[in-house]
BALODO-205396 format. One record per residue: residue number from 1; residue in one letter; x, y, z of N, C-alpha, C in turn. Coordinates in pm, whole numbers. Layout:
<atoms>
<NUM,"a",<X,Y,Z>,<X,Y,Z>,<X,Y,Z>>
...
</atoms>
This chain:
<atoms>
<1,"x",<-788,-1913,43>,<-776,-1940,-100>,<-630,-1934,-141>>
<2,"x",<-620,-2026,-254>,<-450,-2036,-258>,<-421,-1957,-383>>
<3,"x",<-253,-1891,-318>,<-238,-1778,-434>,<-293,-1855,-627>>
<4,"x",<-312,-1745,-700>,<-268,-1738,-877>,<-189,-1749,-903>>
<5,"x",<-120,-1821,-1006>,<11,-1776,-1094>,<-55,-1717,-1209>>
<6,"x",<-55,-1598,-1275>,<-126,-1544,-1374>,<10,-1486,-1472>>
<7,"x",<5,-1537,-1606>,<78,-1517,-1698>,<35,-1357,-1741>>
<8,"x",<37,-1217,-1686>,<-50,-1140,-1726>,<-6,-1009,-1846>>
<9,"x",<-104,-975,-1905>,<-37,-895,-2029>,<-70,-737,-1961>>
<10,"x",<58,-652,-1953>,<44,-532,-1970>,<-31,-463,-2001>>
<11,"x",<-133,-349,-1948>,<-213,-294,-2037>,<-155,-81,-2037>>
<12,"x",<-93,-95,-1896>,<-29,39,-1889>,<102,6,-1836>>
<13,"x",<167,117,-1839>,<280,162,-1742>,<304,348,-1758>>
<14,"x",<264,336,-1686>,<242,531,-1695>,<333,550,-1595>>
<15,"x",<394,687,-1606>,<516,773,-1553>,<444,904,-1484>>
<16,"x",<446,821,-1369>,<404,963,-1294>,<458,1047,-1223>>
<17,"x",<606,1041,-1205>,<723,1134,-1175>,<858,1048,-1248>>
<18,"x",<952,1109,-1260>,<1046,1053,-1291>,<1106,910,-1264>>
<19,"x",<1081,876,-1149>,<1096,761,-1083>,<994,680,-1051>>
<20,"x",<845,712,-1028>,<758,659,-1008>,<674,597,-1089>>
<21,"x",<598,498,-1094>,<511,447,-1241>,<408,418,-1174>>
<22,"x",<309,397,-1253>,<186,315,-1217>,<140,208,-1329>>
<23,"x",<188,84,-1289>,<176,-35,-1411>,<38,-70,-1370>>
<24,"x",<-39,-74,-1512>,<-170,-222,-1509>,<-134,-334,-1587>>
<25,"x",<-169,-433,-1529>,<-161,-541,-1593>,<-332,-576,-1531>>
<26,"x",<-386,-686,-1670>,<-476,-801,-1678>,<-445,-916,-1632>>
<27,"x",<-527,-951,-1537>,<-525,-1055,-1389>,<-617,-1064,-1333>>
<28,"x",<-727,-1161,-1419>,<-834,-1106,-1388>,<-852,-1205,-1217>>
<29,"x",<-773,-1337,-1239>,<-787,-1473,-1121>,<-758,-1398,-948>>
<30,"x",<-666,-1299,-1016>,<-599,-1174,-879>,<-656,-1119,-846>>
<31,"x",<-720,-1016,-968>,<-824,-918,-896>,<-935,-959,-869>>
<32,"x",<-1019,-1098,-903>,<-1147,-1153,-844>,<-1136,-1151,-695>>
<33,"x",<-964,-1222,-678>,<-961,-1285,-530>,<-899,-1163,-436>>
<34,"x",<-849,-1046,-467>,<-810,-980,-388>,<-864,-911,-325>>
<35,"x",<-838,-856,-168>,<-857,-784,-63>,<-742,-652,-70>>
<36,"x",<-817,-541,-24>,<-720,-431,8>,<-623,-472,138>>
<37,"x",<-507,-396,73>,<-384,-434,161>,<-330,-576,138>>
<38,"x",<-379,-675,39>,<-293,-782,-8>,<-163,-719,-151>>
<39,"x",<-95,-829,-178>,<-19,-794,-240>,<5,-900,-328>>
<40,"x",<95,-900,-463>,<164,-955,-555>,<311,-980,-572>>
<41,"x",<343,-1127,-585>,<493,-1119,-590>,<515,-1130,-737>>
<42,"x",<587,-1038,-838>,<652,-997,-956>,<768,-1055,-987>>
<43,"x",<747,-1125,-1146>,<882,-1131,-1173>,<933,-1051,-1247>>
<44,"x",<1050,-966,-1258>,<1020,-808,-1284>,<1106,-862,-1420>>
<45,"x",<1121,-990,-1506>,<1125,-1022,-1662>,<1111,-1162,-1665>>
<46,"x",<1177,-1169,-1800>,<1156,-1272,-1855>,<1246,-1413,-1847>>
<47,"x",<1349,-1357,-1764>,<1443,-1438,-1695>,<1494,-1489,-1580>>
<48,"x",<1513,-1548,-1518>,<1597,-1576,-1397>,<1693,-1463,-1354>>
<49,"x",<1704,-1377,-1395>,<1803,-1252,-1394>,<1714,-1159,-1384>>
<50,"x",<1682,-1071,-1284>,<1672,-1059,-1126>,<1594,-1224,-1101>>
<51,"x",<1687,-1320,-1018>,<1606,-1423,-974>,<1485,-1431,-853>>
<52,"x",<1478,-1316,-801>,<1358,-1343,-687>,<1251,-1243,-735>>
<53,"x",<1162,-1238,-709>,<1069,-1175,-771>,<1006,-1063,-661>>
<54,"x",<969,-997,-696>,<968,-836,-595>,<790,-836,-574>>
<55,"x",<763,-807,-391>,<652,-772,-357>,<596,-644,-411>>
<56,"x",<406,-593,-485>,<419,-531,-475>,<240,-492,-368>>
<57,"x",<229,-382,-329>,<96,-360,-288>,<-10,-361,-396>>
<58,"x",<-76,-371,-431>,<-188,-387,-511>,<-281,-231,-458>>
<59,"x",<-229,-154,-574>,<-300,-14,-555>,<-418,13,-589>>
<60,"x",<-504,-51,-695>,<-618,-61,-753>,<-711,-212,-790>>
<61,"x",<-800,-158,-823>,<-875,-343,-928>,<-938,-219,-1022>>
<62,"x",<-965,-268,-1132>,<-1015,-208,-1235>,<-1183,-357,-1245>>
<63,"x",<-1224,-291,-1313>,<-1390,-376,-1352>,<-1358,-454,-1453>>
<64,"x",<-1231,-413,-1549>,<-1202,-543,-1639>,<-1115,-644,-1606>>
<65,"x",<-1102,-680,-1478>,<-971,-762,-1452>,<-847,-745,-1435>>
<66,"x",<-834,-633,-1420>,<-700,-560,-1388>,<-630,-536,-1268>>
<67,"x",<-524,-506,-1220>,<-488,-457,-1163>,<-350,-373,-1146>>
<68,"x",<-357,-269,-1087>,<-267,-147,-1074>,<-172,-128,-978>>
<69,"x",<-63,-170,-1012>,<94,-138,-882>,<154,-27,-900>>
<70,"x",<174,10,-780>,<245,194,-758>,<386,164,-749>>
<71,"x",<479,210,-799>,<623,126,-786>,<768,273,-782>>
<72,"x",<796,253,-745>,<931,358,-718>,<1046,301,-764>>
<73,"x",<1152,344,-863>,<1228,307,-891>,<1357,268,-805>>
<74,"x",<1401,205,-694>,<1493,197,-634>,<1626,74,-646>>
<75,"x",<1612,26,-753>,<1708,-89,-779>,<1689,-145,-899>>
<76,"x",<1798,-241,-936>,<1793,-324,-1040>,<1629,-375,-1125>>
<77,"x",<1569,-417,-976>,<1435,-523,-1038>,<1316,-421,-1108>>
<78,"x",<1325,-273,-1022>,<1238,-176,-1056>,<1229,-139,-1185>>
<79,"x",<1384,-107,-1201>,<1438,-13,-1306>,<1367,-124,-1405>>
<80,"x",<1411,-229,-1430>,<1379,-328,-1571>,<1231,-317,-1557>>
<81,"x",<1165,-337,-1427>,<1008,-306,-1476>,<969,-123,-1496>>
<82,"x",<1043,-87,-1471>,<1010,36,-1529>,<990,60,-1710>>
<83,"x",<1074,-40,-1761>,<1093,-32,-1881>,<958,-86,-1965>>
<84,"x",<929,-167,-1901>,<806,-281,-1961>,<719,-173,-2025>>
<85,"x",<635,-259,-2149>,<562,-157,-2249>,<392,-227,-2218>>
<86,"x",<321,-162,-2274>,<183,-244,-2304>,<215,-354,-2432>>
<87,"x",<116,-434,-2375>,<129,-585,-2449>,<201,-657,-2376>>
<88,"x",<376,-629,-2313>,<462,-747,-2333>,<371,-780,-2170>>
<89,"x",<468,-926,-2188>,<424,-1024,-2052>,<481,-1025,-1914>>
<90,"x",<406,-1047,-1784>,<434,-986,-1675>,<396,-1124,-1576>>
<91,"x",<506,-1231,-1521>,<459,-1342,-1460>,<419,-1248,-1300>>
<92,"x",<334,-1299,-1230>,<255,-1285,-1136>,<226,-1355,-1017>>
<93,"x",<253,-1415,-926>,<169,-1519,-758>,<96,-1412,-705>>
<94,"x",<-17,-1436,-662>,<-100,-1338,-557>,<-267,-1385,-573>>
<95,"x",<-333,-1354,-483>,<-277,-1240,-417>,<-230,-1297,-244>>
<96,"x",<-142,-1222,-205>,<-65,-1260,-73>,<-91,-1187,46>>
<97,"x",<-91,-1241,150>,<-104,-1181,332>,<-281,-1165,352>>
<98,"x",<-265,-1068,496>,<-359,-1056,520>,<-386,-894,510>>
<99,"x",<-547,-848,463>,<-549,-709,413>,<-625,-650,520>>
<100,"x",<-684,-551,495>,<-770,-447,612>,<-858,-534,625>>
<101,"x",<-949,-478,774>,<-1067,-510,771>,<-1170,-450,747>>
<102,"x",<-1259,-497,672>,<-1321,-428,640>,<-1521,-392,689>>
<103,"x",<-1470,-456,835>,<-1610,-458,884>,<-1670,-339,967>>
<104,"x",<-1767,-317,950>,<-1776,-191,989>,<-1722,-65,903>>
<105,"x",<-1714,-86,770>,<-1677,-10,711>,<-1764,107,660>>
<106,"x",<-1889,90,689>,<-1965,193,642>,<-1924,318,723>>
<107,"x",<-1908,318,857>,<-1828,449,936>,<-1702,499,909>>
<108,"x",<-1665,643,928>,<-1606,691,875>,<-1482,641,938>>
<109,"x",<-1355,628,829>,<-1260,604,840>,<-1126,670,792>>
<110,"x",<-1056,696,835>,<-915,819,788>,<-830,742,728>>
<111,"x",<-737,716,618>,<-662,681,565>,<-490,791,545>>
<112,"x",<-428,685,632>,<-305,761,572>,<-186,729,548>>
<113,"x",<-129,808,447>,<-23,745,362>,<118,802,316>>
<114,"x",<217,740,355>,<301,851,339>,<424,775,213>>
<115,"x",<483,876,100>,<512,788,-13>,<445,707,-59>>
<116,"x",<555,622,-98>,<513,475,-150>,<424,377,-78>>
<117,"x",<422,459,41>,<303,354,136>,<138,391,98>>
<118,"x",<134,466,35>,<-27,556,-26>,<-76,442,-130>>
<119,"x",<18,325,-199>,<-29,240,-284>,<-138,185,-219>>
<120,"x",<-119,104,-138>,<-229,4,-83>,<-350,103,-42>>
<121,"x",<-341,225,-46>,<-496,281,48>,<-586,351,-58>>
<122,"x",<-546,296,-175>,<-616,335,-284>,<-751,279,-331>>
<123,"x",<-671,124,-296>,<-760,-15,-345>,<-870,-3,-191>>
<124,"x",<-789,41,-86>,<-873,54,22>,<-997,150,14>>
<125,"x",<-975,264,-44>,<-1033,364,-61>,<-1139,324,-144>>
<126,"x",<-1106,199,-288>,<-1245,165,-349>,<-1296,113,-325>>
<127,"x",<-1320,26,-168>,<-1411,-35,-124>,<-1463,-13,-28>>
<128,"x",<-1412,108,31>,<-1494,155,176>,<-1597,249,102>>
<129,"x",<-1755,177,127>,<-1889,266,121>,<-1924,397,203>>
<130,"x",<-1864,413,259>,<-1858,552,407>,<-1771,652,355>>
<131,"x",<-1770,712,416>,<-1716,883,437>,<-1504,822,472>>
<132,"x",<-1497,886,411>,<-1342,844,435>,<-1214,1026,385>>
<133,"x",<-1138,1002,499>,<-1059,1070,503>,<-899,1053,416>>
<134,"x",<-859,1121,335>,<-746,1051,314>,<-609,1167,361>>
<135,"x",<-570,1173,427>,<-409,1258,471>,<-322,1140,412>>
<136,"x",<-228,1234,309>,<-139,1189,233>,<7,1298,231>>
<137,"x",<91,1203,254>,<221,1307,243>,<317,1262,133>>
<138,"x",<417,1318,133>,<510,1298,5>,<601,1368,53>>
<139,"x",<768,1387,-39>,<892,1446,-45>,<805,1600,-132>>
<140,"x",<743,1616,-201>,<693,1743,-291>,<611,1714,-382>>
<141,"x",<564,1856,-477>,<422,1864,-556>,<436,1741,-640>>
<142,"x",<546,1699,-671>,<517,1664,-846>,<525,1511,-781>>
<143,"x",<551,1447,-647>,<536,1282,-597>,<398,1272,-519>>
<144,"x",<350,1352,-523>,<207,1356,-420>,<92,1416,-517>>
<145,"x",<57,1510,-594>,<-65,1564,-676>,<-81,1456,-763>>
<146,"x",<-5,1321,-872>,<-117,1268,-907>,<-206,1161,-836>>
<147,"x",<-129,1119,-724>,<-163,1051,-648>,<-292,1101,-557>>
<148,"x",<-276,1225,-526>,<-408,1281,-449>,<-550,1280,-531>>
<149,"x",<-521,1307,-660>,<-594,1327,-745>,<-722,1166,-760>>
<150,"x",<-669,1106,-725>,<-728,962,-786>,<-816,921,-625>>
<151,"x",<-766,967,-508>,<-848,1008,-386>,<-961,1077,-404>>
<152,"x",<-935,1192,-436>,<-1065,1228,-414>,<-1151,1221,-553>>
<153,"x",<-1100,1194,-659>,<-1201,1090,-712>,<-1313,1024,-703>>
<154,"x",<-1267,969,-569>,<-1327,809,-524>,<-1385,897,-393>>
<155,"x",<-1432,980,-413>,<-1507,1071,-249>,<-1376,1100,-149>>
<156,"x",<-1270,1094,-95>,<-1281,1099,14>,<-1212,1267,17>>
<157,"x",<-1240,1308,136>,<-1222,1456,173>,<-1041,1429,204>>
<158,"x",<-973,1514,115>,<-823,1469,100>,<-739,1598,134>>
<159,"x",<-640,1577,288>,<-519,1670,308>,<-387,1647,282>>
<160,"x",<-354,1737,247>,<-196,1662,195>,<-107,1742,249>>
<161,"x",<40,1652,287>,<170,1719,329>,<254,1747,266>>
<162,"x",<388,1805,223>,<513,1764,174>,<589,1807,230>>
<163,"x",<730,1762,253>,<856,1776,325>,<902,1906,236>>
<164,"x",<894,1968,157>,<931,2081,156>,<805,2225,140>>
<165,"x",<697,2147,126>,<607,2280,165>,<531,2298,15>>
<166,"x",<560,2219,-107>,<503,2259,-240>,<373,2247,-241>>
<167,"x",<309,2150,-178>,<182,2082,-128>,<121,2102,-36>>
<168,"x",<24,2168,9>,<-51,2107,126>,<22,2166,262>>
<169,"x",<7,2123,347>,<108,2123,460>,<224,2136,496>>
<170,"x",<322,2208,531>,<454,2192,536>,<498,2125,618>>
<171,"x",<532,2015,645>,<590,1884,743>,<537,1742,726>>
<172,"x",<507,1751,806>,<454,1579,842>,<327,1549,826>>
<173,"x",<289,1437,762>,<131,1412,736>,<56,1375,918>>
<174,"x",<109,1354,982>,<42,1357,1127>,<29,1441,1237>>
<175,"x",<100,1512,1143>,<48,1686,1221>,<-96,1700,1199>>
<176,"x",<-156,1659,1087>,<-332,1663,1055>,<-367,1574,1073>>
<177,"x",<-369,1456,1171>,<-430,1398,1240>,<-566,1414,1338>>
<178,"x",<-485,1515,1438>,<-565,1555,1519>,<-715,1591,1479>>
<179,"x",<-738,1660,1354>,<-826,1785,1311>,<-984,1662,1315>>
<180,"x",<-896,1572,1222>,<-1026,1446,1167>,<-1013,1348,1279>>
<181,"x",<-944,1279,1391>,<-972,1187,1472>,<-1098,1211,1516>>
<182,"x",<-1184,1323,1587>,<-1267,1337,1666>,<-1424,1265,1541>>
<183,"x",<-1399,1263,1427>,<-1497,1196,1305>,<-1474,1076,1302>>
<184,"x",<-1357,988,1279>,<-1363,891,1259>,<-1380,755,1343>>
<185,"x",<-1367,620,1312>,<-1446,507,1395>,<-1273,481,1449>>
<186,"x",<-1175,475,1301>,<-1052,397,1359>,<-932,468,1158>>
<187,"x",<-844,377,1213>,<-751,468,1115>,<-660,375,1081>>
<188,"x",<-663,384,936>,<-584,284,847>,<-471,360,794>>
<189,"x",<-307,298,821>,<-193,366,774>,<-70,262,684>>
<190,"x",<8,329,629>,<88,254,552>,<217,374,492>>
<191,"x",<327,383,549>,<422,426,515>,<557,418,606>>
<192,"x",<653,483,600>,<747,493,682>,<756,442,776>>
<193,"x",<826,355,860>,<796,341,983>,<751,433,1078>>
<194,"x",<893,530,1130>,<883,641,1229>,<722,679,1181>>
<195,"x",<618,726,1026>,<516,777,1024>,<405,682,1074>>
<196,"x",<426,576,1104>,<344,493,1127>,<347,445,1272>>
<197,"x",<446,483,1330>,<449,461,1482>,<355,642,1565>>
<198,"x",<407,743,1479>,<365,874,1543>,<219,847,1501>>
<199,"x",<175,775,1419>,<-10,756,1386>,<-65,672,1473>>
<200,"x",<18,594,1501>,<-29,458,1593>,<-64,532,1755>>
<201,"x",<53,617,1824>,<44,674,1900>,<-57,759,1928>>
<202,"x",<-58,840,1835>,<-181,995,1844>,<-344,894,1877>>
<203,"x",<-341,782,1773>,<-477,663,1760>,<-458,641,1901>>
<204,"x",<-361,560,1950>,<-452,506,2061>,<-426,595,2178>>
<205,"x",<-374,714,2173>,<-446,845,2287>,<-527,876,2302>>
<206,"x",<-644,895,2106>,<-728,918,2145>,<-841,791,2098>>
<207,"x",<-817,690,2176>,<-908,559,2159>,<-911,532,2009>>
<208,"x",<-873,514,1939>,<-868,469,1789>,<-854,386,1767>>
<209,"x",<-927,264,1701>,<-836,154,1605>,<-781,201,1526>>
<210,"x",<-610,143,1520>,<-522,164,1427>,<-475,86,1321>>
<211,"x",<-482,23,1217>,<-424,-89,1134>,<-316,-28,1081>>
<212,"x",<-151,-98,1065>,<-78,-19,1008>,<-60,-145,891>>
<213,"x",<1,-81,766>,<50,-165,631>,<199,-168,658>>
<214,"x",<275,-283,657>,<393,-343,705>,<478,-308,541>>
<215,"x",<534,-244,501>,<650,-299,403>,<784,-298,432>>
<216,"x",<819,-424,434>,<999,-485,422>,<989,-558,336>>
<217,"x",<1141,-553,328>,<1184,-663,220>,<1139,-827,190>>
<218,"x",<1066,-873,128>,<1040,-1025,123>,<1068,-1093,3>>
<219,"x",<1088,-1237,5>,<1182,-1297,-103>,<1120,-1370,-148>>
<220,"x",<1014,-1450,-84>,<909,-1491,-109>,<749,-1506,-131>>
<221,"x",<715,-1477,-6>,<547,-1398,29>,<472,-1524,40>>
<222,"x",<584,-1631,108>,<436,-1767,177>,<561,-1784,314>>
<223,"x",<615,-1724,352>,<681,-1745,532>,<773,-1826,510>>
<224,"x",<812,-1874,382>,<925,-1983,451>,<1076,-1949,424>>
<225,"x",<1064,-1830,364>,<1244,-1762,351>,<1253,-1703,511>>
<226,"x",<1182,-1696,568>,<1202,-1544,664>,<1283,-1407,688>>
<227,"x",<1295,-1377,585>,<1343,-1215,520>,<1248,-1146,575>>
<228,"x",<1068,-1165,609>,<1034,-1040,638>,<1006,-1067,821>>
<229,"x",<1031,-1123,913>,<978,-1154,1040>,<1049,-989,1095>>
<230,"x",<957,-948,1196>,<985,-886,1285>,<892,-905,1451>>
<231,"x",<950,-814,1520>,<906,-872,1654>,<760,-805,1681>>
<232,"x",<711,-964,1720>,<532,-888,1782>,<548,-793,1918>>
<233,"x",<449,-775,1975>,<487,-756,2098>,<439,-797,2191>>
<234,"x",<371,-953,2178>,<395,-1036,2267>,<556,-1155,2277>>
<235,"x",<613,-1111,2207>,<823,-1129,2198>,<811,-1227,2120>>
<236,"x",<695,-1248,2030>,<739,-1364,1885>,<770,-1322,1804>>
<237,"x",<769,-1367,1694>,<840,-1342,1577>,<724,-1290,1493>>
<238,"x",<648,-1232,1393>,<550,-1260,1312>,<612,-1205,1202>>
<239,"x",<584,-1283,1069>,<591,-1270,954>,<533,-1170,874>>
<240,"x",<570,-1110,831>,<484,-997,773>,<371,-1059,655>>
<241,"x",<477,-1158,583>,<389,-1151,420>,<264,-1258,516>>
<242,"x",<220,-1314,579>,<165,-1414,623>,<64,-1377,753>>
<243,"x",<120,-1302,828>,<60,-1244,962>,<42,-1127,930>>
<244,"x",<95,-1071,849>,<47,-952,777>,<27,-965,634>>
<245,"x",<16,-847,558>,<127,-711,578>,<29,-610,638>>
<246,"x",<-65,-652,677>,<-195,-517,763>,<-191,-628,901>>
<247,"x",<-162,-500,1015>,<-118,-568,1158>,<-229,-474,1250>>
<248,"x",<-292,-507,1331>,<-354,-415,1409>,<-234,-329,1508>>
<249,"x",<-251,-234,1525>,<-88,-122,1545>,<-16,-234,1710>>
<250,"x",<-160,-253,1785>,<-54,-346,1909>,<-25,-475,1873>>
<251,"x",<17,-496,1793>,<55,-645,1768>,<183,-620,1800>>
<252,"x",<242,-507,1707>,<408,-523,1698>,<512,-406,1799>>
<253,"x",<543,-460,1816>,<680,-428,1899>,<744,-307,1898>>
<254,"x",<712,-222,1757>,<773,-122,1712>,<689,-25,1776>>
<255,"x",<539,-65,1803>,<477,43,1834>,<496,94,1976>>
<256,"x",<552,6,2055>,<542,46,2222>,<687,164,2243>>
</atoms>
């Protein structure tokens, strides 16, 4: 199905740490057609000024046509959508790549997420019917608790890390790996690289399907800038927004 362009109106932008937001916008053509782990390319105003328009994961669908992006303030394009109010207007393409799979989803499945990579396993989280795990990490309490909060919500039995210990675990969200592998069918991830290679690893030690969520930089989100290619690991090239941004963990190169 070929992307939307959806002219869409604001309905939130909530501040959930200093730097972090969680925008809704109404879209409804997006959220009919979207899959977890697809994404949206943003034009973060009303001008040609930021001229390329910024990928984002698609963190939620709401029942009225909505949908919800998790966004971190790190540059120019952020900051101006940080500003955006309810009502004003928000241009939109999506939805883009390829998302989880979702077959076999009634068995239990672990989700994990580290930062800004926890967006996409949200929307994942509202469509898996089964028992689901979510290990989630963060930098500390106040970038990880509202985010956990909206997990277990939605059922799933939720551990959390933070790099300084405010939360949950003190270290790394794949230190609690081990505890839940021996429950689950296979294991869906999305953050950091290095966190997504040590998940990929522990998975296929102990026989796991692994899907990891790819984010780099992309300029477009239909393959033909190639800003996001990295190496498979059969020595091609694959595109993220297109061959991804959800890769089964041996596809790519990073993982060996």
């Amino acid at each position: 199905m070929p992307p939307f362009q959806q002219h869409s109106r604001i309905l939130a932008n909530q501040p959930l740490t200093a730097d972090v937001f969680r925008l809704t916008v109404h879209a409804p053509e997006i959220a009919a057609a979207a899959a977890p782990g697809q994404f949206v390319m943003v034009q973060v105003s009303g001008s040609l000024d930021p001229l390329l328009r910024r990928p984002f994961s698609i963190h939620s669908r709401g029942a009225d046509g909505s949908i919800s992006l998790l966004f971190k303030v790190v540059g120019r394009g952020t900051a101006l959508l940080a500003k955006a109010r309810p009502g004003d207007a928000l241009d939109l393409l999506g939805p883009f790549g390829r998302g989880f799979d979702l077959s076999a989803a009634e068995k239990p499945i672990c989700l994990i997420g580290g930062g800004m990579g926890i967006a996409p396993l949200l929307f994942l989280a509202q469509e898996l019917p089964g028992r689901k795990y979510a290990l989630l990490g963060a930098r500390n309490h106040d970038e990880l608790a509202p985010l956990a909060k909206a997990f277990a919500e939605l059922g799933c039995a939720v551990q959390l890390a933070t790099d300084d210990g405010s939360l949950g675990h003190h270290g790394f969200i794949p230190d609690l790996l081990d505890e839940v592998l021996p429950d689950v069918s296979r294991v869906c991830t999305c953050g950091p690289s290095p966190m997504m290679r040590g998940v990929a690893s522990i998975s296929r030690q102990a026989g796991k399907a692994c899907q990891v969520s790819v984010e780099t930089h992309m300029a477009c989100g239909m393959g033909a800038c190639l800003g996001c290619v990295m190496p498979g690991a059969d020595g091609r090239q694959v595109h993220v927004c297109t061959d991804g941004p959800v890769f089964n963990a041996e596809e790519l190169a990073w993982q060996l």
